[in-house]
Z-matrix of the N, CA and C atoms (Angstrom, degrees):
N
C 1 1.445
C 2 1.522 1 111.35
N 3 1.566 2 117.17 1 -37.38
C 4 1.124 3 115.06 2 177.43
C 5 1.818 4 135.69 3 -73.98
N 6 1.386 5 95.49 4 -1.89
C 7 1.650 6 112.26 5 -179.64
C 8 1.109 7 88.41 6 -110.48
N 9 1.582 8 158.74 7 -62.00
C 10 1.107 9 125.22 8 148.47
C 11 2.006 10 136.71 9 20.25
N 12 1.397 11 98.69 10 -101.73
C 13 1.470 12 109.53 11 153.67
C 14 1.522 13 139.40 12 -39.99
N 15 1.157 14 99.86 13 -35.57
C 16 1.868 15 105.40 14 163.68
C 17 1.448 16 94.28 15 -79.85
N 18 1.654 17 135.17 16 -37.08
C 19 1.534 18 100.75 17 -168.81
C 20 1.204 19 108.56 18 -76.92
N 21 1.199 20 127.93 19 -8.42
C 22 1.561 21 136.84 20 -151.18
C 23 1.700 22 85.41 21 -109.81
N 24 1.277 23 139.94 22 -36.80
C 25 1.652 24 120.58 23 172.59
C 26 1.449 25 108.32 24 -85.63
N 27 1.097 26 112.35 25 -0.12
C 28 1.627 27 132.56 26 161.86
C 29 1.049 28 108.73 27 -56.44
N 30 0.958 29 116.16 28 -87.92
C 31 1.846 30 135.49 29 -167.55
C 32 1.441 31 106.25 30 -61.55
N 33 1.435 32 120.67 31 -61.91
C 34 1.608 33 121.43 32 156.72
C 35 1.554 34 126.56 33 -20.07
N 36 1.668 35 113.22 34 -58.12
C 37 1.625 36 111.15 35 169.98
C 38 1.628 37 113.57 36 -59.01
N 39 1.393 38 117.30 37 -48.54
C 40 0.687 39 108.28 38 -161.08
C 41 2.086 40 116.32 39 -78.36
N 42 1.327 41 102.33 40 -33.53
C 43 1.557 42 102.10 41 157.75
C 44 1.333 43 137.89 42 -55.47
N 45 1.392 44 110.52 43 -23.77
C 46 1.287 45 118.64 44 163.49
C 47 2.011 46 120.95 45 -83.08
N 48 1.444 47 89.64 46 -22.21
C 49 1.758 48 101.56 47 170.53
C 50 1.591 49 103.20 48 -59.48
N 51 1.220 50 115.59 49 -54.81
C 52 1.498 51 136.08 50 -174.87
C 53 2.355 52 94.93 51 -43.90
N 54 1.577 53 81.84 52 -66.13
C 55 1.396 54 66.86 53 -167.36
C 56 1.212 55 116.12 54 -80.12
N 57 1.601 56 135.05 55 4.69
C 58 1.078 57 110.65 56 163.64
C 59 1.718 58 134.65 57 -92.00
N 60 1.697 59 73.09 58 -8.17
C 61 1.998 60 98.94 59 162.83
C 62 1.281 61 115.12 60 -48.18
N 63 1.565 62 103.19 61 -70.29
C 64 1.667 63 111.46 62 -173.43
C 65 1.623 64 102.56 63 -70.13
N 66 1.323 65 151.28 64 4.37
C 67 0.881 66 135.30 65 -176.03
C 68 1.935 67 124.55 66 -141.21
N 69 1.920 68 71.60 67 32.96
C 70 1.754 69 102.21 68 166.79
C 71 1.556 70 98.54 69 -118.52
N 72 1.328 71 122.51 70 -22.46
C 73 1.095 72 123.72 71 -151.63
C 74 1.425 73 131.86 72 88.73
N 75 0.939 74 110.06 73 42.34
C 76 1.816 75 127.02 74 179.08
C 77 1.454 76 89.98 75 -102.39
N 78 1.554 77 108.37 76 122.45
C 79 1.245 78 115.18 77 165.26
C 80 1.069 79 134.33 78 -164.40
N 81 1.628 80 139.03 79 122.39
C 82 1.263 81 127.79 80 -106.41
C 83 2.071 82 84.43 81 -117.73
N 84 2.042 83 88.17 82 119.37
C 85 1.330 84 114.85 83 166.17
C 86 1.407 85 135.74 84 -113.28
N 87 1.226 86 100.49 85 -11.21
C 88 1.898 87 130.89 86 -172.08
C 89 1.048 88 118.28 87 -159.04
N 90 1.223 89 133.89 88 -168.80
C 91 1.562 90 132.63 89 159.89
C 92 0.990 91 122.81 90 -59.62
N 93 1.365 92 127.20 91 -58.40
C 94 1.501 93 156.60 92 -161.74
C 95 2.198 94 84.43 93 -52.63
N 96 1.880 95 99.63 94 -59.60
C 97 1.513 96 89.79 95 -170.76
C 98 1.229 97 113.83 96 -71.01
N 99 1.322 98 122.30 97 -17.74
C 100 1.613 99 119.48 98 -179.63
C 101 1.475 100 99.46 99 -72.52
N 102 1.537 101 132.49 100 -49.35
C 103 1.125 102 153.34 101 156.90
C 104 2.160 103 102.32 102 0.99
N 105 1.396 104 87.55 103 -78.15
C 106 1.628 105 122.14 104 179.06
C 107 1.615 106 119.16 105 -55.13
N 108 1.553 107 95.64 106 -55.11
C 109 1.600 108 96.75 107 -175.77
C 110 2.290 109 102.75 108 -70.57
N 111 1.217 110 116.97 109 -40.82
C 112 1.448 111 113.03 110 165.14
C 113 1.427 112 114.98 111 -45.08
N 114 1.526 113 107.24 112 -43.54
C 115 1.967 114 94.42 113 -179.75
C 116 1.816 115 101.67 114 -82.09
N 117 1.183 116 104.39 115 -42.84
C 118 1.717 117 86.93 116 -176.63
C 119 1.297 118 106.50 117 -51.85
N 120 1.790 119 133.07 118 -32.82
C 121 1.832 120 118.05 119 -169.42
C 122 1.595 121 85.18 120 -58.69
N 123 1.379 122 117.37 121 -76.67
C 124 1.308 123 124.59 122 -166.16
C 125 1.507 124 124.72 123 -31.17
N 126 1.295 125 113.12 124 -43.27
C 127 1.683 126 109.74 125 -177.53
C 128 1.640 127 81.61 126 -135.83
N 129 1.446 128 115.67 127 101.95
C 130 1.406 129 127.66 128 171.28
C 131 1.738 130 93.03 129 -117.77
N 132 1.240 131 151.03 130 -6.55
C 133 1.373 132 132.44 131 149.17
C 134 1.320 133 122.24 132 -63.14
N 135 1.316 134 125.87 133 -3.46
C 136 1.562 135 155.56 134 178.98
C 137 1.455 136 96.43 135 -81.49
N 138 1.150 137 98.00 136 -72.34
C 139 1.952 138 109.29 137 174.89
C 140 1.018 139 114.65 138 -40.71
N 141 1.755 140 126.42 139 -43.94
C 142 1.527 141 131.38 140 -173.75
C 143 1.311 142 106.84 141 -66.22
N 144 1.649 143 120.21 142 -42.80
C 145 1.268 144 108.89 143 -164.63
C 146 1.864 145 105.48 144 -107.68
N 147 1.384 146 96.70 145 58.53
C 148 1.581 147 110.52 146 179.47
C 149 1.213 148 123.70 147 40.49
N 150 1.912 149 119.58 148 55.35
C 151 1.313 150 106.07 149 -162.95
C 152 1.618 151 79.88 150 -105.26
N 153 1.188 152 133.59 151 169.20
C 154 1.319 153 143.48 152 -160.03
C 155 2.014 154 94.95 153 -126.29
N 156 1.278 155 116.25 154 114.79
C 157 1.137 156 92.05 155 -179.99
C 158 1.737 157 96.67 156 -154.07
N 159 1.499 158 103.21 157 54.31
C 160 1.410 159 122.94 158 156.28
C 161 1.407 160 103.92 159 -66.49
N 162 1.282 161 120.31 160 132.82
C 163 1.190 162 127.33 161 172.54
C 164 1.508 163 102.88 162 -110.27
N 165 1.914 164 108.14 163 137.06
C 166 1.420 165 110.96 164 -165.70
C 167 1.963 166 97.09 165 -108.00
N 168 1.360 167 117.70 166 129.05
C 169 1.367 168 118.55 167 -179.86
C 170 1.768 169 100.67 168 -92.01
């Protein structure tokens, strides 16, 4: 039951990373933006509190 629930707050963080990716404007044109939109899924509470973390190639 308990691997269950981690995959399921698994998939949850990371679907909500997605949408708060596409709906900062992370959007993948090069590396650098594919680069950017992967760290915003990953640390999207970063995103909430206006951290800017476009990475420039």
């Amino acid at each position: 039951m308990h691997q269950y629930g981690a995959s399921l707050f698994g998939i949850l963080y990371l679907l909500i990373g997605v949408v708060v990716a596409v709906t900062n404007g992370y959007a993948i044109h090069s590396i650098g933006d594919l680069l950017s939109f992967v760290l915003a899924i990953l640390l999207w509470p970063l995103v909430l509190l206006n951290v800017n973390l476009h990475v420039a190639v």
